[in-house]
C-alpha positions as a printed Julia matrix, in Angstrom:
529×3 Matrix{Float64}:
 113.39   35.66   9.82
 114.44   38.85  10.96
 118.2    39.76  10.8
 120.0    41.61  13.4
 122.98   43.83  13.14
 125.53   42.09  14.18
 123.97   38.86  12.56
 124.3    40.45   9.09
 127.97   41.62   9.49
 128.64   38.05  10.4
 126.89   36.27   7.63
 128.39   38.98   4.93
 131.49   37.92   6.64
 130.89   34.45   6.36
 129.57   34.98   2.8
 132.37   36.87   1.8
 134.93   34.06   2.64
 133.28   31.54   1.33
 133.61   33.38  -1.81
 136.62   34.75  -1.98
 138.92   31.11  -1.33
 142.4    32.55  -2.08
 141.97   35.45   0.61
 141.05   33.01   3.22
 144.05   32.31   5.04
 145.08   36.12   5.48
 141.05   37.21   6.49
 140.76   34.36   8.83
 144.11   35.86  10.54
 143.11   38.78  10.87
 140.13   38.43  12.36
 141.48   35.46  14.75
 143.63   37.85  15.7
 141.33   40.63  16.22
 139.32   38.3   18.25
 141.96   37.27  20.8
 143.13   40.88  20.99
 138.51   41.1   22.04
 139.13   38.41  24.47
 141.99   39.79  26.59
 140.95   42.12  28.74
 142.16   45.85  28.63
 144.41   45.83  31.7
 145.63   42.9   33.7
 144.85   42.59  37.04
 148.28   43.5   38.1
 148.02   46.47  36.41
 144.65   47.11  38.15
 145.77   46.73  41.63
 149.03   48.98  40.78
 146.5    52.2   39.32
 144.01   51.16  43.09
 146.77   52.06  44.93
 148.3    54.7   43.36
 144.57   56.06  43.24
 144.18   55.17  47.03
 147.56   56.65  47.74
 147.03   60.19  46.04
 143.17   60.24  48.21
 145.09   59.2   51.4
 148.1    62.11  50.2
 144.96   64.82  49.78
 143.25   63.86  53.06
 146.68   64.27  55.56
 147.25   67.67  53.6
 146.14   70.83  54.15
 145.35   72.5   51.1
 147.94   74.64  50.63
 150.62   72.0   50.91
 150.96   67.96  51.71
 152.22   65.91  54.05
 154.76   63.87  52.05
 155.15   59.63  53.17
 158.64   58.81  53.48
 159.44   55.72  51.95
 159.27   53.83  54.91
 155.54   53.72  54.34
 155.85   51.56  51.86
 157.94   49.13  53.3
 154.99   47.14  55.66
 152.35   46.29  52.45
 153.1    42.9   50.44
 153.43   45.4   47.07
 155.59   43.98  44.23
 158.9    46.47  44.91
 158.31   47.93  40.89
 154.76   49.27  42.23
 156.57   50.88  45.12
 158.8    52.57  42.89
 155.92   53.31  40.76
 154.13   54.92  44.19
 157.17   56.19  44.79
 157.15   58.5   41.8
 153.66   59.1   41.94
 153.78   60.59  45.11
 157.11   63.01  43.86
 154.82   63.92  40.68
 151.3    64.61  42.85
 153.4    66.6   45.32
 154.93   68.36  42.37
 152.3    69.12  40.39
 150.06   70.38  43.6
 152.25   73.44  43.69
 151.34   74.55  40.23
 147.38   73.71  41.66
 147.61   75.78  44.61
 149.27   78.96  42.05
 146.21   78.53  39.75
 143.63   78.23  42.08
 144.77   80.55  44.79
 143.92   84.28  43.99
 146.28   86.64  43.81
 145.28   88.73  47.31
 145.45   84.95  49.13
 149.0    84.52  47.68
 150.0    88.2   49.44
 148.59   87.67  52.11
 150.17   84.27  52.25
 153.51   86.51  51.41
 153.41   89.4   54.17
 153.25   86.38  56.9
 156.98   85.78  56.06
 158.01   84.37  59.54
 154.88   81.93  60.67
 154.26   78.96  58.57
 150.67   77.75  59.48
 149.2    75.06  61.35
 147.16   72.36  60.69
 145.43   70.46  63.33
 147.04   67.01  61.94
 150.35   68.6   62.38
 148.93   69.94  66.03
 148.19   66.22  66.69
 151.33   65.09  65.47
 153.5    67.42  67.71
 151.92   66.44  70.44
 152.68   63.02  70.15
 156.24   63.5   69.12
 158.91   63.83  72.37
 160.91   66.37  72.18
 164.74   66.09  72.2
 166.35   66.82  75.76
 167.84   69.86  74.77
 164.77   71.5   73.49
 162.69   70.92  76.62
 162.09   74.6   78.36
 163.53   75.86  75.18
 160.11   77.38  74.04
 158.51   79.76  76.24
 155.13   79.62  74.64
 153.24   76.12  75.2
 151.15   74.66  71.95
 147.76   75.38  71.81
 145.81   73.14  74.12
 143.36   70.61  71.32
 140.06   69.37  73.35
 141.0    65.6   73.71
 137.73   64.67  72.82
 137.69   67.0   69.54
 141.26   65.5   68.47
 139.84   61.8   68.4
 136.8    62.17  66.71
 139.07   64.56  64.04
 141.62   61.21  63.85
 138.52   58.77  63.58
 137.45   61.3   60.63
 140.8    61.18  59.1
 140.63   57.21  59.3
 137.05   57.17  57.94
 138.24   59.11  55.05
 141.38   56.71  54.17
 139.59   53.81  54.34
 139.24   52.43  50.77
 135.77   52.06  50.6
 135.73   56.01  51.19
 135.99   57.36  47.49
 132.71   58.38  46.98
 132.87   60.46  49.96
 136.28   61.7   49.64
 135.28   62.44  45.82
 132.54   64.5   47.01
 134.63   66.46  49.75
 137.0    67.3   46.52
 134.43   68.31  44.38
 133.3    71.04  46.61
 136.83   72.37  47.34
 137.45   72.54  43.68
 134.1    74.58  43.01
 135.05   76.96  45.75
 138.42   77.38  44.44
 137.69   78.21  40.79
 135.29   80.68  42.56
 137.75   82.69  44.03
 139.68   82.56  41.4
 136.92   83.92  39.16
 135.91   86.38  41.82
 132.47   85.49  40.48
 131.03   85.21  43.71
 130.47   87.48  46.96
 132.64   86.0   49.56
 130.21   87.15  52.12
 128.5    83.71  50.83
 130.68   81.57  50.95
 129.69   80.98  54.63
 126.03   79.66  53.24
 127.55   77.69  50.84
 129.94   76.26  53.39
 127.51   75.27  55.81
 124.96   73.73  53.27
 127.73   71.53  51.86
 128.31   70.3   55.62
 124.69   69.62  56.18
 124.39   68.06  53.08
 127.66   66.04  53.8
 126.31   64.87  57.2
 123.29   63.59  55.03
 125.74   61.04  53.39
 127.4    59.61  56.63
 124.33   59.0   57.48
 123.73   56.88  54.89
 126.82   55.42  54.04
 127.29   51.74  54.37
 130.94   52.13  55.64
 129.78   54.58  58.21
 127.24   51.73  59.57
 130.29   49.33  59.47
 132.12   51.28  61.28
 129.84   52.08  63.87
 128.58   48.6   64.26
 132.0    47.72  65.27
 132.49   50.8   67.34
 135.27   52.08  65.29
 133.85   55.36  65.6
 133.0    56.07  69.61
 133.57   59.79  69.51
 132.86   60.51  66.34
 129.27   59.28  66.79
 127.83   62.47  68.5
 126.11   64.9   65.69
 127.36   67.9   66.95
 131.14   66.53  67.53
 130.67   65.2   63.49
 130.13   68.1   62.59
 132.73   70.31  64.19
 135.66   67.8   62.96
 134.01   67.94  58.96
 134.0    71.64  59.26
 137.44   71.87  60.72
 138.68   69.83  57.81
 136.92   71.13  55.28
 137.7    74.62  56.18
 141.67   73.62  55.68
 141.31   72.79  52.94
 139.87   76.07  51.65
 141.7    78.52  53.63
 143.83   79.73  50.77
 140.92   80.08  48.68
 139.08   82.05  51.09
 140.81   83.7   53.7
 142.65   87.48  53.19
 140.56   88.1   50.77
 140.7    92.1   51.15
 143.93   92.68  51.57
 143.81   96.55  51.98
 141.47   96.53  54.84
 144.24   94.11  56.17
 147.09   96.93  55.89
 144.94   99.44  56.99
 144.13   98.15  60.35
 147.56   97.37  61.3
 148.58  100.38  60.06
 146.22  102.13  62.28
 147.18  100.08  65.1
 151.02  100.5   64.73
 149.94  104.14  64.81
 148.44  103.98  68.25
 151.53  101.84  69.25
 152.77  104.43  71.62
 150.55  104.06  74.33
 151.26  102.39  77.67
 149.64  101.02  80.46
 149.1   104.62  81.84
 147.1   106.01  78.93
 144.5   102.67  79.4
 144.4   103.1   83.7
 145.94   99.6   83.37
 147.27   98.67  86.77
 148.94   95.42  86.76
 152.41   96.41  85.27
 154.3    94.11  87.56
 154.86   90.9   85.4
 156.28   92.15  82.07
 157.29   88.61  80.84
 153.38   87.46  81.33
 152.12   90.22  79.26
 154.44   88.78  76.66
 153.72   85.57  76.67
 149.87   86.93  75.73
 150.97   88.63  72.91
 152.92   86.15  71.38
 149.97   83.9   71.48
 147.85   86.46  69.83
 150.13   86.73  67.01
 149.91   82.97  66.58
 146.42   83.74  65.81
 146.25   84.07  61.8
 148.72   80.68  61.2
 145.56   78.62  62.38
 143.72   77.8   59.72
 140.12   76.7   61.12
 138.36   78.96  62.62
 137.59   76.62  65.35
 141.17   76.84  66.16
 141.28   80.51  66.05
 138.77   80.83  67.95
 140.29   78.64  70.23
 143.41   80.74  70.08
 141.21   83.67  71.45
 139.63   82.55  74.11
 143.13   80.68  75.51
 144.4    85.06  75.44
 141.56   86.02  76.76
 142.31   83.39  79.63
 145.68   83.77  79.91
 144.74   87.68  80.42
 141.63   86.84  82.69
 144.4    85.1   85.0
 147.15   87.79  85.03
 145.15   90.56  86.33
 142.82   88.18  88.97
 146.5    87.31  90.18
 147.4    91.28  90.53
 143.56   91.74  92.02
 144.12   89.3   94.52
 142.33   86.44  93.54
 139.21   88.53  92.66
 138.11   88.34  88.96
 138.21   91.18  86.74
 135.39   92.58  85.27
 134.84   94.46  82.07
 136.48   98.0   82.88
 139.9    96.15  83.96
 139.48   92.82  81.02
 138.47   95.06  77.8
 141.78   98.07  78.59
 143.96   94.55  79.19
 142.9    93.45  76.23
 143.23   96.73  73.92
 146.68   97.21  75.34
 148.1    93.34  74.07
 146.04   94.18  70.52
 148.19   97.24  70.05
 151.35   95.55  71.24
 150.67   92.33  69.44
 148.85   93.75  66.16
 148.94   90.24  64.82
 149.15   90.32  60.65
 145.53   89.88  58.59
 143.41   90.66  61.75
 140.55   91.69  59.76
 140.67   88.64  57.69
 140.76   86.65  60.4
 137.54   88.37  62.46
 135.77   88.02  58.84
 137.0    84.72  58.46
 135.34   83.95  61.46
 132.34   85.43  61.5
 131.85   83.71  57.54
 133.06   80.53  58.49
 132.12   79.41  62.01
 129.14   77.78  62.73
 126.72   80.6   64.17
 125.88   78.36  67.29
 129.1    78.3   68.43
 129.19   81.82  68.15
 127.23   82.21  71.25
 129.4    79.41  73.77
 131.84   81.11  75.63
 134.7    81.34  72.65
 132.1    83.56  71.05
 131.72   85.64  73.76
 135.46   86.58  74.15
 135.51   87.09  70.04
 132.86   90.04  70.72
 135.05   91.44  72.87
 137.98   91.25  70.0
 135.45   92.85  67.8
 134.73   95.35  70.33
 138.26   96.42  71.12
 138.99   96.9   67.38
 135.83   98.92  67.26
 137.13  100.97  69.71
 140.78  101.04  68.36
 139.13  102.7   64.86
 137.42  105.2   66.58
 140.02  106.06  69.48
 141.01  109.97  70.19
 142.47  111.3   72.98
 139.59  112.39  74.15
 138.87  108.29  75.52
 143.2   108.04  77.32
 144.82  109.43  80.4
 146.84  111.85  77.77
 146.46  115.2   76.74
 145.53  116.21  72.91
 149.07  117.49  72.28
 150.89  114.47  73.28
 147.76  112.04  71.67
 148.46  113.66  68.08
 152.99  114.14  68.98
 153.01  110.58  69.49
 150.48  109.66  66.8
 152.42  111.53  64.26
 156.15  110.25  65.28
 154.54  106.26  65.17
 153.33  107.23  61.7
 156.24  108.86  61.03
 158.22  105.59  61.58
 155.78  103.35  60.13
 155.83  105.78  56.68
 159.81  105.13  56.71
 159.36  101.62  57.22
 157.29  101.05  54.94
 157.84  100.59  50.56
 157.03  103.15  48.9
 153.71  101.81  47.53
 152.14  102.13  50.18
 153.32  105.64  51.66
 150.08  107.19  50.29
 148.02  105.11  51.89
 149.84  105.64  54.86
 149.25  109.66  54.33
 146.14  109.64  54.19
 145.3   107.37  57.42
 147.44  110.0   59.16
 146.07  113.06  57.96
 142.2   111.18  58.89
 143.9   110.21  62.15
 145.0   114.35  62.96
 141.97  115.55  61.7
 139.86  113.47  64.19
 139.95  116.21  66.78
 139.95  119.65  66.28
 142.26  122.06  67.56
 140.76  123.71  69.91
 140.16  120.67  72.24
 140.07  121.54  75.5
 143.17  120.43  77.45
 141.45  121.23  80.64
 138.76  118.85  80.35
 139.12  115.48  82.27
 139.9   112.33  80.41
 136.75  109.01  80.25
 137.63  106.16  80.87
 137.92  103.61  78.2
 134.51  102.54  78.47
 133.15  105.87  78.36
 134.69  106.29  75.15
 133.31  102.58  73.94
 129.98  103.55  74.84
 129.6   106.81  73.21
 131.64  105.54  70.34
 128.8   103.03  69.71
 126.22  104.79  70.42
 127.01  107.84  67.91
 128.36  105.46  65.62
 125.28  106.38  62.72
 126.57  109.66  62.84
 130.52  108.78  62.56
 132.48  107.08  59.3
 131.67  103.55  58.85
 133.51  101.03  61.5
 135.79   98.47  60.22
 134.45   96.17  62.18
 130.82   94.82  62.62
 129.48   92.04  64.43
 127.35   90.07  62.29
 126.1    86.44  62.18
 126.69   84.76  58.7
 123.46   84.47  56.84
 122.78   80.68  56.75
 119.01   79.07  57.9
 120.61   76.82  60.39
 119.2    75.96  64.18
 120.86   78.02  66.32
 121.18   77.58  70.07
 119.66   80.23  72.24
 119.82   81.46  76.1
 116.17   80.36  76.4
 116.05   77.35  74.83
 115.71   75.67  78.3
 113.82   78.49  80.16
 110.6    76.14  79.86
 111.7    72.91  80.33
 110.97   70.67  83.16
 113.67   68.03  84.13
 111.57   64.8   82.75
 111.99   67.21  79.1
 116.0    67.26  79.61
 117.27   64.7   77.22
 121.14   63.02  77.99
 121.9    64.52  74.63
 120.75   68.45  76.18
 123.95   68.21  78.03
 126.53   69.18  75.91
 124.34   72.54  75.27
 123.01   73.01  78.79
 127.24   73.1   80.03
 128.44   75.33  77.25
 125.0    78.11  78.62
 126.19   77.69  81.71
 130.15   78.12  81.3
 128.82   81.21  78.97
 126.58   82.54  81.58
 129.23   82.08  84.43
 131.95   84.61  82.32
 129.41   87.37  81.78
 128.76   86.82  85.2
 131.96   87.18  86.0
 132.56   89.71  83.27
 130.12   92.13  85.05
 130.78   91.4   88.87
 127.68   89.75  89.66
 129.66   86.49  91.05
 132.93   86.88  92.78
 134.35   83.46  93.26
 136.3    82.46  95.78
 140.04   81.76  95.4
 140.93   78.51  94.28
């Protein structure tokens, strides 16, 4: 008869006590006792339901943050589950200790340029779009209404509940897997930058695989079907809408990984534009110099624009100053609206007043991050002409303002002046030497005679000798990713049995796109409304 393992160590076991009778009592003991301890399970289930929550509770704590910092439960929280009041405390402290030991998490992951940049924004906390959400739902006390000059940041009601039915979706409890997954990724991209083993130029691909691949699992997820069975999930439903609110959140979650990640071309741009700061109205032919307190209003927004931290926000930021500008010189044109020689001066002018911190990392940020397709809706359009204007800033002589060359290069060498004193010390030969490139750009014997171009002029001789001239700071590129893109054709073709009810959303956003550069270029003049 054949023996098995576990059979022999028995009967040897068996065999042994039957001959050894005086060690009986203290053997069989011992191994009754080792045999209960076999029998009672490893944890109660108490203790199992206490280590679910606290598990739950840290997922829930990671979700509602932001990745640079959390949005900590107050007690009250606590108070409306049936939870034994020694697992409260317990949650209680676990939430202290996750919250603490997050801080040493975002130090270690965080590379050193993010932490800078995070540094030089000493004033501006950012903003989430929870927190948006949350603001917006909070009253304000009666002595703070009309306190605040500058409204929030209008959030596309539709957008805002699918990115709340996300946020539910991903606190549910049967959500681990895909909340596991979401934190895997992070934590890969952030022990990337910390490495600086990878181009960040990529990280875009990598971003918008992840999301595809992501999307794959909703799809498939049983909770997902639940949810949508019950129609838990109305807005969140729509592909495009699902995928908008994933990369919004994921993108929060990696924005101190990612984002300022050259921090020099960061100093140098607003060092250049701080250098330019002297010009007025006059030296862009800007006309509408009548309401001051309008003109501020637009730059403050601007300089709101690096403490979003999706770029679907800042985006959104953009195309709300773009607006707000579009408005304040249609009002001054009476009612007409303004086309590209009176928007892109309008627009140069509240850059150089505004010269919002980490502009470069936030145009690369951009251009990495957001979803090519939605670089060609109207947001994208109005980003061009942000890319456009700083194109033009980095090239700009006196040769393109209502100035002479004297007063271009007196002025440009008392703002540098200033800036240089301003300044630490580390930086003063930096400073130098984008001075001395700046008063080198023309020679001296420019001719003072010769009539000033027009912005535009400048623009388009700027690009168009641009092989010839240093290397822009600025580019316009689409991130290298092998997505579906939308294009201007797409529907050229089509006959209206092919339109589909889901070809709306894409057939409005072509024509709202079409309709600016329309109105960009004065082929449409509207009438007053």
């Amino acid at each position: 008869m054949l023996s098995l393992p576990w059979n022999r160590l028995r009967t040897a076991a068996t065999t042994k006590e039957e001959r050894s009778p005086t060690s009986s009592s203290s053997s069989s003991t011992l191994l009754s006792e080792f045999r209960e301890s076999a029998e009672r399970p490893l944890l109660s289930t108490e203790r199992r339901d206490e280590l679910l929550q606290l598990a739950r509770a840290k997922r829930i704590a990671w979700v509602e943050g932001t990745g640079t910092g959390r949005r900590r439960r107050g007690s009250d929280s606590f108070k409306t589950s049936n939870v034994p009041s020694h697992v409260i405390e317990l949650m209680k402290c676990a939430d202290d200790v996750v919250h603490f030991m997050d801080t040493f998490d975002v130090v270690a992951t965080h590379p050193p340029v993010a932490r800078d940049a995070a540094s030089a924004s000493s004033n501006a906390s950012t903003i989430s779009i929870l927190q948006e959400i949350v603001a917006q739902s909070e009253v304000p006390p009666k002595d703070a209404v009309g306190c605040t000059d500058l409204p929030p940041l209008r959030l596309d009601p539709t957008f805002q509940r699918a990115y709340n039915q996300l946020l539910d979706v991903l606190r549910h409890p049967d959500a681990a897997d895909l909340v596991h997954s979401i934190q895997g990724f992070v934590k890969s991209m952030h022990e990337a930058s910390s490495r600086k083993s990878s181009n960040p130029s990529n990280g875009g691909e990598k971003v918008h695989n992840f999301i595809a691949h992501f999307l794959h699992l909703m799809q498939l997820s049983p909770l997902i079907k639940k949810l949508e069975q019950q129609e838990a999930l109305p807005d969140l439903r729509d592909q495009g809408m699902r995928r908008e609110t994933l990369e919004a959140f994921l993108m929060e979650k990696l924005h101190g990984a990612v984002f300022g990640a050259r921090p020099q071309e960061d100093a140098n741009l607003s060092a250049r534009i701080a250098s330019l700061g002297f010009l007025s109205f006059q030296h862009l032919d800007i006309t509408a110099t009548s309401d001051l307190a309008r003109w501020t209003l637009i730059q403050a927004r601007l300089m709101e624009l690096p403490r979003y931290l999706s770029p679907r926000r800042q985006m959104a930021c953009i195309l709300q100053v773009c607006h707000d500008l579009t408005h304040l010189l249609k009002d001054h044109l009476g009612g007409k609206y303004p086309g590209a020689d009176e928007f892109l001066p309008a627009l140069i002018y509240t850059i150089l007043k505004a010269n919002p911190p980490h502009l470069h990392s936030t145009v690369e940020y951009i251009q990495t991050y957001r979803h090519p397709s939605k670089l060609l809706s109207e947001p994208g359009y109005f980003f061009t002409h942000l890319v456009s204007s700083l194109s033009f800033l980095d090239h700009l002589d006196d040769s393109g303002l209502s100035i002479s060359a004297e007063e271009f290069h007196d002025g440009l060498k008392a703002s540098t002046r200033d800036l240089h004193a301003a300044m630490p010390s580390t930086g003063r030969m930096e400073a130098n030497d984008s001075a001395a490139q700046d008063t080198d750009s023309c020679p001296n014997d420019c001719s003072l005679d010769t009539a000033p171009l027009s912005v535009l002029d400048v623009w388009n001789r700027r690009r168009k000798a641009i092989a010839t001239h240093t290397s822009p700071l600025f580019t316009f590129r689409w991130p290298s990713v092998d997505v579906p893109t939308t294009t201007t054709d797409s529907f050229m073709t089509a006959t209206p049995n092919d339109l589909r009810l889901t070809d709306v959303p894409d057939l409005l956003a072509q024509y709202k796109l079409l309709h600016v550069i329309c109105q960009q270029h004065g082929f449409v003049q509207p009438k007053n409304i």
